[in-house]
VEXDREN-2710 file (C-alpha; in Angstrom, 1 decimal):
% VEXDREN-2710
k/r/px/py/pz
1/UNK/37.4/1.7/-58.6
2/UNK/35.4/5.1/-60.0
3/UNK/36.2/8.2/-58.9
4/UNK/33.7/10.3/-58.5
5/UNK/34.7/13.8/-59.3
6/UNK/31.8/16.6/-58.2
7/UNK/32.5/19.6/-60.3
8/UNK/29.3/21.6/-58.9
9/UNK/26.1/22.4/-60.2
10/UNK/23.9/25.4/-60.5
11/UNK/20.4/25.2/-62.0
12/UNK/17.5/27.5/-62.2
13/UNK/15.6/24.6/-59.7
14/UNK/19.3/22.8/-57.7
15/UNK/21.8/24.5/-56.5
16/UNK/25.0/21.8/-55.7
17/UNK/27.9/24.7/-54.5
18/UNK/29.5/25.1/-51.2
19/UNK/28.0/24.2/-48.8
20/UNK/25.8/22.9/-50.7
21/UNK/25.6/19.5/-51.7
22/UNK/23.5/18.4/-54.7
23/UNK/21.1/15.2/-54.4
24/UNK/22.4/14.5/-58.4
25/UNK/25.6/13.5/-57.0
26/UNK/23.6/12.0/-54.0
27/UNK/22.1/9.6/-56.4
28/UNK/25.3/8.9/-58.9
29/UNK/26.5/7.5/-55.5
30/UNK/23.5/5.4/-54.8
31/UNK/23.7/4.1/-58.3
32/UNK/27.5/3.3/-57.7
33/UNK/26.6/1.5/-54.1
34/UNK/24.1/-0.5/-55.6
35/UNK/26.1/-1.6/-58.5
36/UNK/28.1/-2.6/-55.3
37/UNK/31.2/-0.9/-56.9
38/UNK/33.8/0.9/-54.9
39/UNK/34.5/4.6/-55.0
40/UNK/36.3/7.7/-53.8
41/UNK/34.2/11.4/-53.7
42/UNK/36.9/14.1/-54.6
43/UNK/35.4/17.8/-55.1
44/UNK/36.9/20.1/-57.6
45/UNK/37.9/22.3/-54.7
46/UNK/40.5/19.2/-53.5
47/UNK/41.5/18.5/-57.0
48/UNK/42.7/22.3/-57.5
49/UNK/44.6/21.3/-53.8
50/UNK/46.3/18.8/-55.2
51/UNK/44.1/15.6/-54.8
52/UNK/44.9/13.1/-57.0
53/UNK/42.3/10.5/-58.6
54/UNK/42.6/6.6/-57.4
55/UNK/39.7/5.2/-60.1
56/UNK/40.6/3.8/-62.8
57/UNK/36.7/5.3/-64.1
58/UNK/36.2/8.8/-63.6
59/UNK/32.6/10.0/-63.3
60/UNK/33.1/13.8/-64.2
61/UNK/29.6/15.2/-62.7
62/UNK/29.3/19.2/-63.7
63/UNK/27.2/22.0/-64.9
64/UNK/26.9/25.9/-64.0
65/UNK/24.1/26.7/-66.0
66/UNK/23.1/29.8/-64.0
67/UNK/26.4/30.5/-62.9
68/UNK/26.2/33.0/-59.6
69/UNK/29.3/34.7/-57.6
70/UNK/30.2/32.3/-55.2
71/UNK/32.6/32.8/-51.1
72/UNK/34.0/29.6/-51.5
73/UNK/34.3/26.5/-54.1
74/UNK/34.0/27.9/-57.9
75/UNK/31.8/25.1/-60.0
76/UNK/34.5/23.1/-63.0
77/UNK/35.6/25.1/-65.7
78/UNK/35.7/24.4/-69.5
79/UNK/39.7/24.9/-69.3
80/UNK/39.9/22.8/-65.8
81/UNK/37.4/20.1/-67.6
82/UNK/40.7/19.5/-70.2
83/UNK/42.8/19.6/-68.1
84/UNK/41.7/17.0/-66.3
85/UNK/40.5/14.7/-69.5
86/UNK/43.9/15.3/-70.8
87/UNK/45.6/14.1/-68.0
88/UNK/43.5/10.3/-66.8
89/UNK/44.2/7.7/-68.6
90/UNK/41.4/6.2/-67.6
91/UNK/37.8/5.9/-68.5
92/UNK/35.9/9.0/-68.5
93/UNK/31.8/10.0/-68.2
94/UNK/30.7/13.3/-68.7
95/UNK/27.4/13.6/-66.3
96/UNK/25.1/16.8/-65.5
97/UNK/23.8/19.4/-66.8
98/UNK/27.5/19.8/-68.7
99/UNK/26.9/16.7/-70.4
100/UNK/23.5/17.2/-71.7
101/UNK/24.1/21.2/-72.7
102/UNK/27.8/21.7/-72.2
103/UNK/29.8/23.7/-70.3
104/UNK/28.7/27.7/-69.7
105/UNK/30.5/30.7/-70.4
106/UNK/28.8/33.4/-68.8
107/UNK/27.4/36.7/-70.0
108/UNK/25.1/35.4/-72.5
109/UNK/27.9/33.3/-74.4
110/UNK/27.0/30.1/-75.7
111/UNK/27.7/26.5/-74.1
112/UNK/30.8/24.3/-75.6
113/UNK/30.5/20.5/-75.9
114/UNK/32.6/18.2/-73.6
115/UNK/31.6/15.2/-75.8
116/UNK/34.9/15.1/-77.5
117/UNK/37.1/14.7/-74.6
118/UNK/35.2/11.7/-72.7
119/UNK/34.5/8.2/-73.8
120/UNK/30.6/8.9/-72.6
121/UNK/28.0/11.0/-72.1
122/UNK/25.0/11.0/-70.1
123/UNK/22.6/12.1/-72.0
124/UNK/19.4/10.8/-69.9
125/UNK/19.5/10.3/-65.8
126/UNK/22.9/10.6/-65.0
127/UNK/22.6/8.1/-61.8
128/UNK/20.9/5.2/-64.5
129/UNK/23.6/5.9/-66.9
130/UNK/26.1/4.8/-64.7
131/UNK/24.1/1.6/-62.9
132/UNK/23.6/0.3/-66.4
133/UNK/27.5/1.2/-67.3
134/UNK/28.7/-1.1/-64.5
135/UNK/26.2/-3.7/-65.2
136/UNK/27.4/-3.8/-68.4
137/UNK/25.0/-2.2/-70.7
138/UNK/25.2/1.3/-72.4
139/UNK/22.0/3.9/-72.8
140/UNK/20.3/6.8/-72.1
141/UNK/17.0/6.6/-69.7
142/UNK/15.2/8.1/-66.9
143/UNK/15.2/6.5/-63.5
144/UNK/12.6/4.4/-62.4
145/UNK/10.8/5.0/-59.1
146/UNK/11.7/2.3/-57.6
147/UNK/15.5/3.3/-58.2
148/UNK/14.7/7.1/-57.0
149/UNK/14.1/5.9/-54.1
150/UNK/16.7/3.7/-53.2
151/UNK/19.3/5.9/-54.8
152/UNK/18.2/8.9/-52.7
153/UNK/18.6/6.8/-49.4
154/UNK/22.0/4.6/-50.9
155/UNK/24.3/8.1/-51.6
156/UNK/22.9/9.7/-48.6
157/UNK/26.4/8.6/-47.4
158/UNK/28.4/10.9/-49.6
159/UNK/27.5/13.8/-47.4
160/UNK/30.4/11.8/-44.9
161/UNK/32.9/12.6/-47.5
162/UNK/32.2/16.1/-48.2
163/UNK/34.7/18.8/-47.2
164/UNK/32.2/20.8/-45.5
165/UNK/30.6/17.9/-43.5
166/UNK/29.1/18.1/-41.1
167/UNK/29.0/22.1/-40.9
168/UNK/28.0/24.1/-43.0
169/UNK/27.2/20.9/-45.1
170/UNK/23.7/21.8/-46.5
171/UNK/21.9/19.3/-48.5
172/UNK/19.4/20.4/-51.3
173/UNK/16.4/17.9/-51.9
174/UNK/14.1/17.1/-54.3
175/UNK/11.0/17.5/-54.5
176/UNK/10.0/17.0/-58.3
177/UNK/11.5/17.4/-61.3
178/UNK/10.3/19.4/-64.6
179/UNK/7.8/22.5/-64.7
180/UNK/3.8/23.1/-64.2
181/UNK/4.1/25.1/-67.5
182/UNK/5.6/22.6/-69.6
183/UNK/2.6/22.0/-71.5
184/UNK/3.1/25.4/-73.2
185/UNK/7.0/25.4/-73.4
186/UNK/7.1/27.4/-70.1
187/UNK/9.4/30.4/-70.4
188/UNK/11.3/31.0/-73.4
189/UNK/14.7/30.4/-71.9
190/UNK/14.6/28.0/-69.1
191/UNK/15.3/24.5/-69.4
192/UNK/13.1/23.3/-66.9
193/UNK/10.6/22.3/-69.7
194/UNK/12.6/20.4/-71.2
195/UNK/12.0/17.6/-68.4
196/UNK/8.8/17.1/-69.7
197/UNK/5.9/16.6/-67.1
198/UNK/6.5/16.9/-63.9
199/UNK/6.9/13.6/-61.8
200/UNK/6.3/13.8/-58.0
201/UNK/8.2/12.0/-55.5
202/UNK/6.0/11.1/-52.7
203/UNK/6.4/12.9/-49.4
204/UNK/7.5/9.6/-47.7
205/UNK/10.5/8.9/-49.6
206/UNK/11.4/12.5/-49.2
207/UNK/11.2/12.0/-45.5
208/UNK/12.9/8.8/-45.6
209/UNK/15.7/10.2/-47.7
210/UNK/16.3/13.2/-45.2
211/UNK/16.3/10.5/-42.3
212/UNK/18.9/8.3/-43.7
213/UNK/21.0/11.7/-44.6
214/UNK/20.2/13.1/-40.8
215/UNK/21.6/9.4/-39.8
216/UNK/25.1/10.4/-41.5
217/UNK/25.3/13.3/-39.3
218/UNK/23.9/15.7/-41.8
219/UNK/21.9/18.5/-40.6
220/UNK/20.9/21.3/-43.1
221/UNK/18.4/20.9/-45.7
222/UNK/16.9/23.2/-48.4
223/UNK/14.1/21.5/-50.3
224/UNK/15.3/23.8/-53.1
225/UNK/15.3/20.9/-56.3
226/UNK/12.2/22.0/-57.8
227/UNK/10.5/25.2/-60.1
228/UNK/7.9/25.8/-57.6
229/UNK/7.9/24.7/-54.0
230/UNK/4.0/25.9/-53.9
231/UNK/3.4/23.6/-56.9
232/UNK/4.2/20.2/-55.5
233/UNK/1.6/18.0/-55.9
234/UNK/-0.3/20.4/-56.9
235/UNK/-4.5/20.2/-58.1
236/UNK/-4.7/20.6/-61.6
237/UNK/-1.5/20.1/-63.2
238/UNK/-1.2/19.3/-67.0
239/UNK/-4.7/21.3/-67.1
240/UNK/-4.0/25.3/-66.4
241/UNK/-0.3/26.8/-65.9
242/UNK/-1.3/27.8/-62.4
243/UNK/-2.6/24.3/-60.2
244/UNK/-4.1/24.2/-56.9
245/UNK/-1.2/24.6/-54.4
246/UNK/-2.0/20.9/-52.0
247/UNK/-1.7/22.5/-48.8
248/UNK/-2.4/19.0/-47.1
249/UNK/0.5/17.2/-48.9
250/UNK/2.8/20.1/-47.9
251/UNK/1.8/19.8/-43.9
252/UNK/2.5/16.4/-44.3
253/UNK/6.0/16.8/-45.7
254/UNK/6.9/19.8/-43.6
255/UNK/5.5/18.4/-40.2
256/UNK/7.4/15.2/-41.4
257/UNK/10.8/16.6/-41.7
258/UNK/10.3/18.6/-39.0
259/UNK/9.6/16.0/-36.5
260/UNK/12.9/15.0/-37.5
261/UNK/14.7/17.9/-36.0
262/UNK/16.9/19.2/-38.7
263/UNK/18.8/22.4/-37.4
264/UNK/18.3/24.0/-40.5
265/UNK/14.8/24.0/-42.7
266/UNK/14.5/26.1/-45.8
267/UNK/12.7/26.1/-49.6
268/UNK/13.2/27.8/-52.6
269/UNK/11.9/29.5/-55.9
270/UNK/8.3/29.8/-56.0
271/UNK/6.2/30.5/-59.1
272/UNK/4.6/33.9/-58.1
273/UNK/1.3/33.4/-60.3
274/UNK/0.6/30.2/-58.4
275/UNK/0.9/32.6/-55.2
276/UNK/-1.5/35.3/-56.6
277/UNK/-4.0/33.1/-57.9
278/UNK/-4.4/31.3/-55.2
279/UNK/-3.9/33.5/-52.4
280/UNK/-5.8/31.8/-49.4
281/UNK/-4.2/28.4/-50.3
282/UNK/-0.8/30.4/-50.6
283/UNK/-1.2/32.1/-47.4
284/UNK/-1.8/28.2/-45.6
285/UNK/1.5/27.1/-47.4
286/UNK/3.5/30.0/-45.8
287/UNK/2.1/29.8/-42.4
288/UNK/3.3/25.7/-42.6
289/UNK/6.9/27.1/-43.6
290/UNK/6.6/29.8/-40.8
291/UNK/5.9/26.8/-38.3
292/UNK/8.1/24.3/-39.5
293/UNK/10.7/25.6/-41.4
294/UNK/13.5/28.0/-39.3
295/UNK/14.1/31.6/-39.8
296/UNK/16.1/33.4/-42.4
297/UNK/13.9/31.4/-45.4
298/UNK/13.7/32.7/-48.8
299/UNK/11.3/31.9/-51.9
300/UNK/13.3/33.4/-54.8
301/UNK/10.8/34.4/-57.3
302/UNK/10.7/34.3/-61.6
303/UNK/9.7/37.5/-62.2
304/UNK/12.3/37.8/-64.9
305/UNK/10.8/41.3/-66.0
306/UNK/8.2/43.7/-65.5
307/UNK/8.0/44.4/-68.8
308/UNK/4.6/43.4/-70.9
309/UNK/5.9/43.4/-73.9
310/UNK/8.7/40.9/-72.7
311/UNK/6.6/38.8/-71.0
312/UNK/4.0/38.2/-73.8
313/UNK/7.2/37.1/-76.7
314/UNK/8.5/35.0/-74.0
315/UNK/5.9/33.5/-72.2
316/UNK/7.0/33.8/-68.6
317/UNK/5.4/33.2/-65.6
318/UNK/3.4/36.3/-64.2
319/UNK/2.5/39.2/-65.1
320/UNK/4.0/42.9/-62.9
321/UNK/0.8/42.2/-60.6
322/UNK/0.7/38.7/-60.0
323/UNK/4.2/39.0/-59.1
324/UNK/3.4/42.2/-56.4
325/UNK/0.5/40.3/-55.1
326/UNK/2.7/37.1/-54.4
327/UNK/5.6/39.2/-52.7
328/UNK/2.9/40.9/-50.6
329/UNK/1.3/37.3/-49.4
330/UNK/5.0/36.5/-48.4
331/UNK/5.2/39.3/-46.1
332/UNK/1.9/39.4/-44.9
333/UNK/3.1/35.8/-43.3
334/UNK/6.8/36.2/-43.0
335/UNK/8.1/39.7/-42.5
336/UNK/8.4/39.5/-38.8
337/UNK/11.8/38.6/-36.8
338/UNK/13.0/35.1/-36.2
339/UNK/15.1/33.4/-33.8
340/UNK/18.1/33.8/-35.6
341/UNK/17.9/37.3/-36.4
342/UNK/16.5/37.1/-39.9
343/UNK/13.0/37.9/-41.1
344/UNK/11.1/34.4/-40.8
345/UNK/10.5/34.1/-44.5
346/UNK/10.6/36.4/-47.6
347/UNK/10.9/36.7/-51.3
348/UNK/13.6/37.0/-53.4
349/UNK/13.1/38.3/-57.2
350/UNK/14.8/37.5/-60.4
351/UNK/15.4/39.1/-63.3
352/UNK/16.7/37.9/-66.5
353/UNK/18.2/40.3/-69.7
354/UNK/18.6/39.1/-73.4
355/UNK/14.9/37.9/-74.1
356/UNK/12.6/39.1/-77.2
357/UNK/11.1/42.2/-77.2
358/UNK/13.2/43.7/-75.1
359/UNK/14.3/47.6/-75.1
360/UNK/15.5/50.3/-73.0
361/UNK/11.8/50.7/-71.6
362/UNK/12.5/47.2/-70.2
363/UNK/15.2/48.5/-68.1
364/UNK/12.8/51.5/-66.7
365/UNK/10.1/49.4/-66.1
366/UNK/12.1/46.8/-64.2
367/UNK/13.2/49.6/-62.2
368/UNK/9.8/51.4/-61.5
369/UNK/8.7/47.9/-60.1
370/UNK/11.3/48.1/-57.5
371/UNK/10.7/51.3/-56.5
372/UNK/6.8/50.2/-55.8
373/UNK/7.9/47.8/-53.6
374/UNK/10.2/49.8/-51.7
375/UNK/7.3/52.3/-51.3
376/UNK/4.6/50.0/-50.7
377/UNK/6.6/49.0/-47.6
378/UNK/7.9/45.2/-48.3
379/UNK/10.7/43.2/-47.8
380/UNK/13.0/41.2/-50.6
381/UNK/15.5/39.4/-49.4
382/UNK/17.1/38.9/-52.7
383/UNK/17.2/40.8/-56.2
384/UNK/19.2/38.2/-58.9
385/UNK/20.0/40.4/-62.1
386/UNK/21.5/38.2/-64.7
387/UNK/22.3/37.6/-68.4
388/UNK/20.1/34.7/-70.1
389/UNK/21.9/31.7/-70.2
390/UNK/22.1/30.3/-74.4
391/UNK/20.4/27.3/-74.2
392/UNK/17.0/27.4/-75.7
393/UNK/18.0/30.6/-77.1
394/UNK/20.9/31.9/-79.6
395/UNK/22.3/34.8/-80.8
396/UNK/21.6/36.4/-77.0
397/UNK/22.1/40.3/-77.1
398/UNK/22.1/42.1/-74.2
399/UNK/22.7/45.9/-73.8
400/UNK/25.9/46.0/-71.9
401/UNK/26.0/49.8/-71.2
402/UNK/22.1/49.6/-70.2
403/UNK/23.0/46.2/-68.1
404/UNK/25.6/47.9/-66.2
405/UNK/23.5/51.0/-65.4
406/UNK/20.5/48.8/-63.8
407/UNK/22.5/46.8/-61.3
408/UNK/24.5/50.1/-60.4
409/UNK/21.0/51.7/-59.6
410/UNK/19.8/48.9/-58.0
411/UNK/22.5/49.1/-56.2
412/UNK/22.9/52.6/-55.2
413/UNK/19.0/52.8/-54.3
414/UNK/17.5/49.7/-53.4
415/UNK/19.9/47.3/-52.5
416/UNK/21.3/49.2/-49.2
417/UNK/18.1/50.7/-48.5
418/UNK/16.3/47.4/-48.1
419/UNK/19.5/45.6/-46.3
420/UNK/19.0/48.1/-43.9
421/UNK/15.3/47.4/-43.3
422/UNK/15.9/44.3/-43.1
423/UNK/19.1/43.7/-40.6
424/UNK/19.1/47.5/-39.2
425/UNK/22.1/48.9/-37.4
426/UNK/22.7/47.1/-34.2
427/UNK/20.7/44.4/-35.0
428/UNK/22.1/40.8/-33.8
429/UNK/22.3/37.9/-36.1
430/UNK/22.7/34.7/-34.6
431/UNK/25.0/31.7/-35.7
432/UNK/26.9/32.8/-38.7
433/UNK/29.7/30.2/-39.7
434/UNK/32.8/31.7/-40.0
435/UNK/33.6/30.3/-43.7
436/UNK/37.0/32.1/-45.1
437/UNK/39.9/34.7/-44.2
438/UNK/40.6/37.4/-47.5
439/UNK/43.6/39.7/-46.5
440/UNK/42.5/41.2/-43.5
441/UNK/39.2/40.5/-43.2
442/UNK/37.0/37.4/-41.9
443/UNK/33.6/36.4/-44.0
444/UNK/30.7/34.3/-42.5
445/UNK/27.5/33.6/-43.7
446/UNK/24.2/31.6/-41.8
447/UNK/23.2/28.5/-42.9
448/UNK/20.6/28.5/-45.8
449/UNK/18.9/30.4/-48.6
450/UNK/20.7/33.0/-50.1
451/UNK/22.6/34.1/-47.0
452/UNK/23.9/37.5/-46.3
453/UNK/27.3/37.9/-46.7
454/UNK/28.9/38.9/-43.5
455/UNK/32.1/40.8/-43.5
456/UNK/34.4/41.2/-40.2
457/UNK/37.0/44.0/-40.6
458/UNK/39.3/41.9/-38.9
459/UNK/40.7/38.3/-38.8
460/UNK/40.0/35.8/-36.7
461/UNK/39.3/32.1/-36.5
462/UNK/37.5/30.1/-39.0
463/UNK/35.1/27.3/-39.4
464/UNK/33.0/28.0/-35.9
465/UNK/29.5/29.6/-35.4
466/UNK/29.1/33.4/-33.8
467/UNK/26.9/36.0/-33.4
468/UNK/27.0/39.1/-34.9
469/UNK/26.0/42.1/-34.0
470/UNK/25.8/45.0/-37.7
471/UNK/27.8/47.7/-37.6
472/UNK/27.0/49.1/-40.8
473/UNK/25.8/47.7/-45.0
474/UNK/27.0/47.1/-48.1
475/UNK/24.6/47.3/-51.4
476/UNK/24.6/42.9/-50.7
477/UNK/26.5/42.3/-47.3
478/UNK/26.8/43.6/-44.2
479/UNK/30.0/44.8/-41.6
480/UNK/29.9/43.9/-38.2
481/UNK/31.3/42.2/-34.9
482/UNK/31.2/39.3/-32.7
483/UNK/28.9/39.8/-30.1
484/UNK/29.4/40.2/-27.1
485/UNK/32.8/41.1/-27.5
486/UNK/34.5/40.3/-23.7
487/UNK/36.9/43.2/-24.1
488/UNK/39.7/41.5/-21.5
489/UNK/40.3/38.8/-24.3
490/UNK/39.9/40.2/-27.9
491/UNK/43.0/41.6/-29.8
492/UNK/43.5/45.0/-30.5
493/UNK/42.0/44.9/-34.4
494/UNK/38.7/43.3/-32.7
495/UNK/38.2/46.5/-30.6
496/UNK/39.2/49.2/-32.8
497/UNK/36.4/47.7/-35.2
498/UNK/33.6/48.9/-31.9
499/UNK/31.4/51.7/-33.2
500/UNK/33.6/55.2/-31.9
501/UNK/36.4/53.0/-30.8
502/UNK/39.0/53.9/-33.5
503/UNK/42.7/52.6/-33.3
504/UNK/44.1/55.4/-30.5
505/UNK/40.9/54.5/-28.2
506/UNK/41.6/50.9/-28.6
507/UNK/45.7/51.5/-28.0
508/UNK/44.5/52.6/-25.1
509/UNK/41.9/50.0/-24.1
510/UNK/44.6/47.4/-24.1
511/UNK/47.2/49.2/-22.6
512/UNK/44.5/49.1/-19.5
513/UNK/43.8/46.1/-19.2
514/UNK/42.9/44.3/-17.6
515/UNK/39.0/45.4/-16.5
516/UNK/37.0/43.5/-13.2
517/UNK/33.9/44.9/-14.4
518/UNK/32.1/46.8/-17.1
519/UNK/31.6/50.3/-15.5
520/UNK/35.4/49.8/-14.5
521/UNK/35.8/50.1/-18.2
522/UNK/33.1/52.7/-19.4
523/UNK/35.4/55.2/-17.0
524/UNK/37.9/55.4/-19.8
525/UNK/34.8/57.9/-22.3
526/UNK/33.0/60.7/-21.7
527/UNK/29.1/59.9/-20.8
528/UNK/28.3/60.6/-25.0
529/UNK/30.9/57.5/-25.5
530/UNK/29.1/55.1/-22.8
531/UNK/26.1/55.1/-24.4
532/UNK/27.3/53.9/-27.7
533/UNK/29.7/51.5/-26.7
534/UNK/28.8/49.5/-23.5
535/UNK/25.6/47.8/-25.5
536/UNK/28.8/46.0/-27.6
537/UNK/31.0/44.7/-25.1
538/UNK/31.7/42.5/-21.7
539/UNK/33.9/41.5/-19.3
END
């Protein structure tokens, strides 16, 4: 029996953290199925529980190779990883991005090997290595087609065994592997180029694969697996770094996977040069997501700096106005309200510190080019700031002092500012899943990319969906309170937390109750109080 142990992965193009689900470990457990061996699906979440292993193989699948800051479910450690290789007596396999660059340290330090404490490692296709392990033979390959696509529709069971199944179990799919720019080594750092050229899957076995997952009972997806959602299939690619977006193949897949009925639809990362350069074909592709994707959708962007000096020595994507013209396509489409509260779909920007050429001007001019967009009136859901991850690239130096200052600003004067314009005070945000209680507190988030954190400064019930109406921001999250709050029935912590309640105007709410109706209750405040509170509660 294998145990197959999922120790989480974050890429720059897959994100496999709760409550997300990978489709790597999707298709290690295709591969398993149709060696037609048995096995058991343990997270590292439930091993740090206490879960033991049952396989007498264990399939160690890991790699944080972008690590983020994470609610819930903290991807494998180096230290946990030997731990656990010290402990089975079994036979190990090191799989993932762990196995083919080793396991990440953060902050710009390099990646240790694994090698050492396994018997193998997957050094090509993770879900081949192990179909040819239990048939007996030994190698590194890629996956055929033919095995992509019954793989993908094979492990689409796993999702049954998640912890998070079936809410707030989202699945991230694939779309392609590799990047447009690989011809020219793409950007300096990212390891995207080192797939080679792109391969496609087709849009029916992306379909297919979501219908057998749906099937399961999953019912969030984020077609997130690839470097440039706007560059699938695209016209042109192996021939200039920024292809004809095919806005006819992405209809098809969209309108596909809609049809299906999914309760959650998102994308991610977008290459912003692709958007600029092709801005009528761009602005097609974004009013398809707007139609058949669902609200709260973000297309994180590689920006990586505004700097021109940093973009030239590392070859990145797009230049400071490519990058503005793409994040002004995205609002001209998506900026407006949805149905769960969010803006229907906007941009996200990431930057990335410790390339070539980089000085303390980098740091001003990444700032200035925040500022413009706060001025010129747009939206970003998302700003990343991050260290470069030492893959391609050694010796990484990064200005620590200069580092800190930059988020802190960001923080202090764009973060809050655009949170606010983008959920504003009173605001309601529908179905948030209630994931964890910290001390006092209760934190949800919706379904999807890069959700808001939501903080309720109180505690109350777990794993079930409200709505929220915001009380007030954080530089990246928000406070507020279920809504409508029926005040006969909610403890006393859940009222004081009402705008110009407080803890003695609560005391005394409860003490009253209970109320037959609302203006029964509003006769407790002066006529300044009513109007602030009665648009928060019911009876």
């Amino acid at each position: 029996m294998i145990t197959l142990f999922d120790g989480f992965v974050d890429e720059p193009a897959c994100l496999g953290v709760p409550p997300y689900i990978s489709p790597y470990i999707r298709y290690i457990a295709g591969a398993i199925r149709d060696a037609e061996v048995e096995y058991e699906y343990v997270t590292v979440e439930e091993w740090r529980r206490g879960r033991d292993f049952k396989g007498n193989i264990l399939v160690i699948f890991a790699g944080a190779i972008v690590p983020g800051k994470y609610l819930r479910g903290m991807p494998l450690s180096f230290k946990e990883f030997l731990e656990i290789c010290k402990s089975f007596e079994g036979v190990k396999i090191l799989t993932g991005p762990s196995a083919k660059f080793g396991f990440g340290q953060g902050g710009g330090k390099g990646f240790i090997s694994g090698a050492d404490f396994v018997d193998f490692v997957a050094k090509g296709d993770d879900d081949a290595f192990i179909y040819d392990f239990l048939n007996g033979k030994i190698g590194n390959r890629r996956r055929k087609s033919i095995e992509w696509k019954r793989w993908s529709v094979l492990g689409a069971e796993l999702v049954e065994k998640h912890p998070d199944f079936p809410q707030p179990l989202i699945c991230e799919i694939e779309t392609y592997r590799g990047c447009v720019r690989w011809f020219n080594g793409g950007c300096s750092f990212c390891i995207e180029p080192l797939f080679g050229e792109p391969i496609m899957r087709e849009e029916g076995d992306i379909i297919r694969e979501i219908r057998e997952l749906m099937s399961k009972g999953a019912v969030n997806f984020r077609i997130g697996c690839q470097s440039c959602f706007f560059s699938y299939k695209a016209i042109g690619i192996g021939k200039t770094e920024t292809p004809k977006p095919n806005v006819s193949v992405i209809k098809r897949l969209l309108e596909g996977i809609a049809k299906l009925n999914p309760s959650v639809l998102h994308i991610d990362n977008a290459n912003p040069a692709v958007l600029a350069n092709w801005e009528e074909h761009s602005l097609k592709i974004c009013e398809l997501i707007k139609k058949y994707c669902t609200s709260g959708n973000v297309a994180a962007l590689g920006m990586e700096s505004a700097d021109e000096n940093v973009i030239k020595e590392n070859n990145l994507n797009a230049t400071p106005e490519e990058v503005m013209k793409a994040i002004e396509i995205i609002n001209r489409i998506g900026k407006e309200r949805g149905k769960n509260g969010m803006p229907i779909f906007l941009p996200g920007l990431n930057f990335v510190y410790g390339l070539d050429g980089e000085s303390r001007a980098t740091y001003i001019k990444n700032f200035d080019f925040l500022k413009k967009i706060m001025e010129k009136g747009y939206l970003l859901r998302r700003i990343n700031i991050r260290q470069v991850a030492a893959i391609r690239r050694k010796g990484v130096k990064v200005n620590k002092k200069l580092f800190k200052i930059f988020k802190r600003k960001v923080n202090e004067e764009i973060n809050r500012s655009m949170l606010q314009k983008i959920i504003p005070k009173k605001e309601i945000i529908k179905d948030v899943f209630l994931e964890i209680n910290i001390g006092k507190k209760t934190f949800g988030r919706q379904i999807g990319s890069y959700p808001i954190l939501i903080c309720l400064p109180y505690k109350t019930n777990i794993n079930r969906f409200i709505d929220v109406k915001v009380t007030s921001h954080s530089y990246r999250s928000i406070t507020g309170i279920e809504y409508p709050i029926n005040i006969n029935r909610v403890n006393f912590d859940m009222i004081k937390s009402i705008p110009n309640i407080g803890e003695k105007r609560a005391a005394k709410i409860v003490r009253s109750r209970p109320y037959r109706s609302k203006e029964e209750f509003l006769k407790l405040f002066n006529n300044e109080i009513k109007k602030e509170i009665e648009d928060w509660i019911e009876i």
